[in-house]
DOKE-565171 format. One line per field, with one value per residue (C-alpha): residue number from 1; residue in one letter; chain; x, y, z. Coordinates in Angstrom, 2 decimals. Example, Ala and Ser with C-alpha at 12.3 -4.5 7.8 and 13.67 -1.06 7.14 Angstrom:
pos	(1,2)
code	(A,S)
unit	(A,A)
px	(12.30,13.67)
py	(-4.50,-1.06)
pz	(7.80,7.14)
This chain:
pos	(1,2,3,4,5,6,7,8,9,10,11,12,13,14,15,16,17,18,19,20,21,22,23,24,25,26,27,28,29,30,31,32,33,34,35,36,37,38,39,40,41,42,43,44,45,46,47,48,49,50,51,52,53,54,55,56,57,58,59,60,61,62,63,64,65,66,67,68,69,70,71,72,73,74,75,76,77,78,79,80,81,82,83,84,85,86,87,88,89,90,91,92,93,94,95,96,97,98,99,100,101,102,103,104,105,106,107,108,109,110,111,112,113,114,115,116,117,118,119,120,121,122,123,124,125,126,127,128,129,130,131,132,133,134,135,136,137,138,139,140,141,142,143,144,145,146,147,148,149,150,151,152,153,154,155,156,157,158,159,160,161,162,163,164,165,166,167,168,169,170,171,172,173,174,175,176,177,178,179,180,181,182,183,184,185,186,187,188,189,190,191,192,193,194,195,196,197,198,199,200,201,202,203,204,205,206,207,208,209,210,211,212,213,214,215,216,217,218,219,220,221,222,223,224,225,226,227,228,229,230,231,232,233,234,235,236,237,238,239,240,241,242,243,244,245,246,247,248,249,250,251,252,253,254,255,256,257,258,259,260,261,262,263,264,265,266,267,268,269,270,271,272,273,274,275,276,277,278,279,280,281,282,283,284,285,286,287,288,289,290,291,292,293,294,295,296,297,298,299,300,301,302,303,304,305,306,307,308,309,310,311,312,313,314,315,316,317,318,319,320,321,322,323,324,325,326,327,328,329,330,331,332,333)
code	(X,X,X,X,X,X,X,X,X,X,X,X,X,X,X,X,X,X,X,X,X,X,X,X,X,X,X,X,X,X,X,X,X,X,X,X,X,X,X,X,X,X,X,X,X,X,X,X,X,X,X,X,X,X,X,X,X,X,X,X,X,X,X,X,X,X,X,X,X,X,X,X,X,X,X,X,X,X,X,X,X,X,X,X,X,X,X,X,X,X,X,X,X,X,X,X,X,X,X,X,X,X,X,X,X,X,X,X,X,X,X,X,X,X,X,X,X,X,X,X,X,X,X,X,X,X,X,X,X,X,X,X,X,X,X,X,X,X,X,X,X,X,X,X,X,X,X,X,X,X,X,X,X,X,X,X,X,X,X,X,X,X,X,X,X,X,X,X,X,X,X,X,X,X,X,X,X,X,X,X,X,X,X,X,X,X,X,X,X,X,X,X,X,X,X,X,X,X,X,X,X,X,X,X,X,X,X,X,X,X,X,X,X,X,X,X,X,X,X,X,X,X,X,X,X,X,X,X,X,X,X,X,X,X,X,X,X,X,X,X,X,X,X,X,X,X,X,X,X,X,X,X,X,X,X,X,X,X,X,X,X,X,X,X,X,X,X,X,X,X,X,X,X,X,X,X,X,X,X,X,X,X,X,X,X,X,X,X,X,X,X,X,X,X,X,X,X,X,X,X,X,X,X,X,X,X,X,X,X,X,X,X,X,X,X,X,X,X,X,X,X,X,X,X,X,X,X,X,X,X,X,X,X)
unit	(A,A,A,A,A,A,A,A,A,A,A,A,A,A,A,A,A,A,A,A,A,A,A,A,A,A,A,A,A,A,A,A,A,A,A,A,A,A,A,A,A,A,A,A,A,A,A,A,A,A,A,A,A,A,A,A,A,A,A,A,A,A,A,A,A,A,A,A,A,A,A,A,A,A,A,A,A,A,A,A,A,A,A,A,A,A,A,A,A,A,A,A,A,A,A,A,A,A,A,A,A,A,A,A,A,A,A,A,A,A,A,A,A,A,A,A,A,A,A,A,A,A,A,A,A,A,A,A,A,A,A,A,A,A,A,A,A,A,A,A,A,A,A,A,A,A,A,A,A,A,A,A,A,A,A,A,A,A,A,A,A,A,A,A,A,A,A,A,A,A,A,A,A,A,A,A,A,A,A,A,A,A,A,A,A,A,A,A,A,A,A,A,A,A,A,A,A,A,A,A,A,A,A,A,A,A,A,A,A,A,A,A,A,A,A,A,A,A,A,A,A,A,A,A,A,A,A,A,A,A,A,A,A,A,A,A,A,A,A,A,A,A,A,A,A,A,A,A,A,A,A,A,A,A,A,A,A,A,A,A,A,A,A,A,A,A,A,A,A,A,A,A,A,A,A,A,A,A,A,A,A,A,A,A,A,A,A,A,A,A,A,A,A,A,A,A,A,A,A,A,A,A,A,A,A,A,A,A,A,A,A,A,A,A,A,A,A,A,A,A,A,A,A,A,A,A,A,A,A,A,A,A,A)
px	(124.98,125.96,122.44,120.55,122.43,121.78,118.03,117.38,118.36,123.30,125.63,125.64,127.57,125.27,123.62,122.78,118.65,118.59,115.93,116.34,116.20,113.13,114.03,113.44,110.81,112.28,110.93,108.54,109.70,107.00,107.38,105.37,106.94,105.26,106.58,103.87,103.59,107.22,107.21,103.85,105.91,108.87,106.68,104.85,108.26,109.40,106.71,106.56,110.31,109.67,106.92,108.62,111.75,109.61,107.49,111.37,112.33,109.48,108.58,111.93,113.90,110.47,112.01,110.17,110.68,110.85,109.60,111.47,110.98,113.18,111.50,114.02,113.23,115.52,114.69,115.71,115.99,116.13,115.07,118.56,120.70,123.39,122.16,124.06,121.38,122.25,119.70,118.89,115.50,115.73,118.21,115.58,113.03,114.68,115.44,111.85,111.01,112.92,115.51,118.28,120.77,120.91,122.50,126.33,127.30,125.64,126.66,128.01,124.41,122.93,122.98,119.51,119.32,122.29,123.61,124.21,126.64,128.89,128.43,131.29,130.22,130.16,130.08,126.64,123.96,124.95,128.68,129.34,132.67,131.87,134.76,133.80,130.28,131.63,133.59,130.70,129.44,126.05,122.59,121.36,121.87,119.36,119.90,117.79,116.20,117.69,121.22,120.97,124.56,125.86,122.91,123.98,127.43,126.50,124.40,127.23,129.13,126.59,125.23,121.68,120.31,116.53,116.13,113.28,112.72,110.72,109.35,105.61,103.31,102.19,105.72,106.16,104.07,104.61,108.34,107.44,105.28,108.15,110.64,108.42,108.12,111.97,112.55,109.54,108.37,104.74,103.26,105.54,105.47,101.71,101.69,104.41,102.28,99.03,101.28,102.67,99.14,97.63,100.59,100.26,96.34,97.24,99.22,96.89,94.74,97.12,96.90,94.87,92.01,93.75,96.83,94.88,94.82,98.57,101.04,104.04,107.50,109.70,113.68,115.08,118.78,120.67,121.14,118.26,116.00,112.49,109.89,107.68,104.26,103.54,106.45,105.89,106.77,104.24,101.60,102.08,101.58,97.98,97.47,98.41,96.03,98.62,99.29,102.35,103.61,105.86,104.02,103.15,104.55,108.40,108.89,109.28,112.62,112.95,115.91,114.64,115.62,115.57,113.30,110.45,109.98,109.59,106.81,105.24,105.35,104.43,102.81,105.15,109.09,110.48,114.05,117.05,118.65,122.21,120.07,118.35,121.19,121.33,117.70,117.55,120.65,118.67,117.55,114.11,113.65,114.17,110.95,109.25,106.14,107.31,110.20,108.95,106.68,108.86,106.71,110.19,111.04,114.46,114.73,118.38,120.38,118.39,114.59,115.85,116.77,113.44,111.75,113.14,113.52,110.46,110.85,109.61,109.67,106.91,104.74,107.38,108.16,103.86,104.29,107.54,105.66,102.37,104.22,105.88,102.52,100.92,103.88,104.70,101.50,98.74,96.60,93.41,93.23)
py	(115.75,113.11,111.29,114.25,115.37,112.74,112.53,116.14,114.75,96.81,98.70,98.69,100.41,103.15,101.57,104.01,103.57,103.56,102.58,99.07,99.01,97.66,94.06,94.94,92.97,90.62,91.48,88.53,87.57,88.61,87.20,90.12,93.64,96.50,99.53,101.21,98.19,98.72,102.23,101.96,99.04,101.30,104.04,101.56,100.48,103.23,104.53,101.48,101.70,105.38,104.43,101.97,104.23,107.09,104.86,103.06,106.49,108.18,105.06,104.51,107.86,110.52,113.56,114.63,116.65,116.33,119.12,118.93,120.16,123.03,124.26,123.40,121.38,119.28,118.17,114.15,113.11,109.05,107.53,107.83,104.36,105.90,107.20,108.46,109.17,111.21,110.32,106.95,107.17,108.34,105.45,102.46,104.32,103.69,99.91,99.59,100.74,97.98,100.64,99.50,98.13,101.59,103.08,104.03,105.42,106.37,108.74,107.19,106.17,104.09,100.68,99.26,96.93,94.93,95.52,99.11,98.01,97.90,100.40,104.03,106.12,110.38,111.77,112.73,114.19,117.79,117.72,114.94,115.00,116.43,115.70,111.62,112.67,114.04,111.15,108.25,109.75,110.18,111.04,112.22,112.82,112.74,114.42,116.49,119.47,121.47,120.76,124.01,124.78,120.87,121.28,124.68,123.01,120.32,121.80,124.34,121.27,120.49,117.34,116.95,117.02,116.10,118.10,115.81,116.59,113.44,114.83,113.84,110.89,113.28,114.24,110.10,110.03,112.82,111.64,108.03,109.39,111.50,108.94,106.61,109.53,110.01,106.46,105.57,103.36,104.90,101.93,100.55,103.65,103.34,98.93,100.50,103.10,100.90,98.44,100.91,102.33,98.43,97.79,100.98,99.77,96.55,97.76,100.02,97.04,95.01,97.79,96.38,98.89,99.33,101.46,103.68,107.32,106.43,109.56,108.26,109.97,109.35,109.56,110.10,110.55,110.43,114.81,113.94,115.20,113.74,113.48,116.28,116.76,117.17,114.24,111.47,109.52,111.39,110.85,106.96,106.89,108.87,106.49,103.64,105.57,106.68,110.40,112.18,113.61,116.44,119.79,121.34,124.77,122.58,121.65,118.96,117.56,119.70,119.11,117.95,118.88,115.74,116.90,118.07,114.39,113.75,116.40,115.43,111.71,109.25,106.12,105.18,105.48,104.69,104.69,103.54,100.46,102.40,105.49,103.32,102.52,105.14,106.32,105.74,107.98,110.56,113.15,112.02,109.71,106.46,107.55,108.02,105.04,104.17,102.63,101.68,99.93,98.74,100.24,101.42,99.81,100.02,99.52,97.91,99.97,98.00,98.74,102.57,102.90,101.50,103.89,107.02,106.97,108.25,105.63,102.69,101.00,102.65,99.75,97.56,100.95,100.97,97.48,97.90,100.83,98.75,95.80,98.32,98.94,95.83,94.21,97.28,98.86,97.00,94.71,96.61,100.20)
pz	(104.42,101.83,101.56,101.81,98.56,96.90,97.91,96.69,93.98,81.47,78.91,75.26,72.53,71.15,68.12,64.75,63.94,59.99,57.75,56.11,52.13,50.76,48.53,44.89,43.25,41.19,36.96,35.74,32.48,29.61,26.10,24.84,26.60,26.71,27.26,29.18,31.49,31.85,32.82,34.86,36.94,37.58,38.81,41.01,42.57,43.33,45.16,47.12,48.28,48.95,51.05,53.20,52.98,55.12,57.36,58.63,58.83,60.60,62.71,63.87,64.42,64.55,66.37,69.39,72.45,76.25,78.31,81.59,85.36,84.95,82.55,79.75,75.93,74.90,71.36,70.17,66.71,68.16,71.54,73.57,73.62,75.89,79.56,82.33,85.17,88.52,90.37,91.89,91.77,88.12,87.79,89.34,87.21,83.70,84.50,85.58,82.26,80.76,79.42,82.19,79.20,77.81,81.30,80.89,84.36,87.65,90.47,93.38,95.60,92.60,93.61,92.53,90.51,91.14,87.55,88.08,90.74,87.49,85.95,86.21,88.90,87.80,91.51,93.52,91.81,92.93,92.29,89.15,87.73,84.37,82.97,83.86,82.14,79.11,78.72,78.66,75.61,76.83,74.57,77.99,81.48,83.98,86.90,90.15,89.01,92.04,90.64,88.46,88.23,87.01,84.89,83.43,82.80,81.02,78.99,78.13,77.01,74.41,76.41,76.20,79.89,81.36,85.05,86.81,90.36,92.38,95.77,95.88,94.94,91.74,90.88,90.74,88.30,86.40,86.27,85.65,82.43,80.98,81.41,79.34,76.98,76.58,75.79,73.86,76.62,77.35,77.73,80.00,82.04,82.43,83.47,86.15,87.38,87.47,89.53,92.02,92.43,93.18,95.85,97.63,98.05,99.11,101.75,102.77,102.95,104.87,107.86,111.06,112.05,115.36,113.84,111.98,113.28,114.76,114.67,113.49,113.73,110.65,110.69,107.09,109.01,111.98,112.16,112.91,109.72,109.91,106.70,106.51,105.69,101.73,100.98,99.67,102.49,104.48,101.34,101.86,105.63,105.38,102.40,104.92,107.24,109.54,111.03,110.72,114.11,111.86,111.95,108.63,109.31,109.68,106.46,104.04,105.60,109.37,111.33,114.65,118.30,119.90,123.23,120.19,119.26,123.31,123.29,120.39,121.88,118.93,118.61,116.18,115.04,111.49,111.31,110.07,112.22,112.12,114.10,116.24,118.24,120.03,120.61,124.58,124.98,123.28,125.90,127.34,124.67,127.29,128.73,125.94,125.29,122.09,123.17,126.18,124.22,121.73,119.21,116.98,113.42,112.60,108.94,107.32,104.58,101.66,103.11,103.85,100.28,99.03,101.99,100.83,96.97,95.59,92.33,91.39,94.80,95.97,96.56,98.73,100.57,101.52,102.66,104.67,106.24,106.53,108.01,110.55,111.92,112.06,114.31,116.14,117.09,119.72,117.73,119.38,121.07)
């Protein structure tokens, strides 16, 4: 299934980092030379351009390494000023770090911000066209830690490639951190962090006591796969207070029989306003209270993306959620 691909999953020329040459001190004229002062002057100079020669150099272009979630090192001599990411969580994560400009190409669900719109599409994350990846000239791709064989090819190309793999709250993080390691950004990474971490708590906060301890069903697809318990989608709605409906023993992403959700009857339904269509026509499901109720949120292609990208997002994805249930659900039990 095309999203579920991609789920498992601004330009600039790239500019050489070189050390600027220190101004020589301009010689003060001396009506009585000495040639010790002379020599003692040289000697000072040139250990003052040598000095700013190495701090440009090791401020500027230090080498350093990025440990990645496939358990490869890939080794950088300068932060990378050409980026092709595969990923569009990975994508929304680099212009979030303020890195967006150095983004060269895509694959073909990236479409946050609006200025990756322009940039060349490579393919999904799972099958890029390498050949289209090769030629952007990238520093680095970033791509889905499960895509082990466009990985391996890559690689085998000489292309430097970062495997991250964003599937829990922790993994956010984690991600979030090493991306602001790989561009020198760790500052950054950490005000974006501290941000998503004070939104999710305001929309926790925004949740009326009355929908607390509602089980919630959420639809991730129309096959129909629903969010699992362990994901980060179910990690927001228990921060939000709310109850999965999904059994643990199904999986992070089960594919549902339709007469299961009827059984498991929820309070609740996420899903996506192109699946909600055709919910009554499901079997049972007319009968079911939530849409008897009209307790069902059916979220438009821009929300879902910001629902199920685990990126940087998060916070607007607890308040879609958090919004869901204060509208949807009774305002007292």
């Amino acid at each position: 299934m095309a999203w579920m691909r991609a789920f498992t999953l601004s330009l600039w020329e790239r500019a050489g980092v070189r050390a600027a040459a220190a101004p020589l001190p301009r010689a003060m004229p001396s009506s009585q030379p000495s040639p010790a002062r002379g020599r003692g002057s040289k000697a000072a100079w040139i250990r003052a351009a040598l000095g700013a020669l190495l701090a440009a150099t090791f401020g500027l272009a230090q080498a350093y390494a990025i440990h990645d979630d496939a358990g490869q090192v890939t080794h950088f001599d300068a932060p990378p000023a050409r980026i092709v990411s595969l990923l569009p969580s990975l994508t929304e994560t680099v212009c979030a770090l303020g890195a967006c400009e150095r983004l060269v190409g895509v694959d073909r669900y990236a479409n946050w911000p609006p200025l990756v719109q322009r940039l060349p599409k490579v393919g999904g994350g799972l099958d890029p066209s390498v050949e289209a990846v090769v030629a952007l000239r990238p520093d680095v791709v970033l791509m889905d830690s499960s895509a082990r064989a466009a990985a391996a090819r890559l690689r085998a190309l000489g292309l430097k490639v970062v495997a991250l793999q964003p599937r829990t709250l922790a993994d956010l993080r984690r991600v979030t951190e090493r991306l602001g390691e790989l561009l020198r950004q760790p500052q950054a990474a950490d005000a974006l962090l501290r941000r998503i971490d004070a939104g999710v708590q305001a929309a926790a906060q925004s949740v009326p006591g009355a929908a607390r301890g509602q089980r919630v069903y959420f639809e991730v697809d129309a096959a129909p796969h629903a969010a699992g318990r362990g994901t980060f989608i179910d990690e927001l709605l228990t921060a939000l207070g709310l109850d999965n409906v999904v059994d643990a023993a199904m999986g992070p992403y089960p594919k549902i029989n339709p007469e299961w959700v009827v059984r498991a009857d929820p309070d609740l339904i996420m899903i996506s306003r192109q699946g909600a269509f055709d919910l009554a026509r499901r079997p049972g499901w007319a009968q079911m209270r939530a849409l008897r109720q009209g307790h069902v949120c059916a979220f438009d292609a821009a929300q879902r993306d910001i629902l199920v990208r685990p990126g940087p997002r998060m916070a607007e994805a607890a308040q879609l959620m958090a919004d869901c249930a204060a509208h949807r659900l009774p305002a007292d039990k």
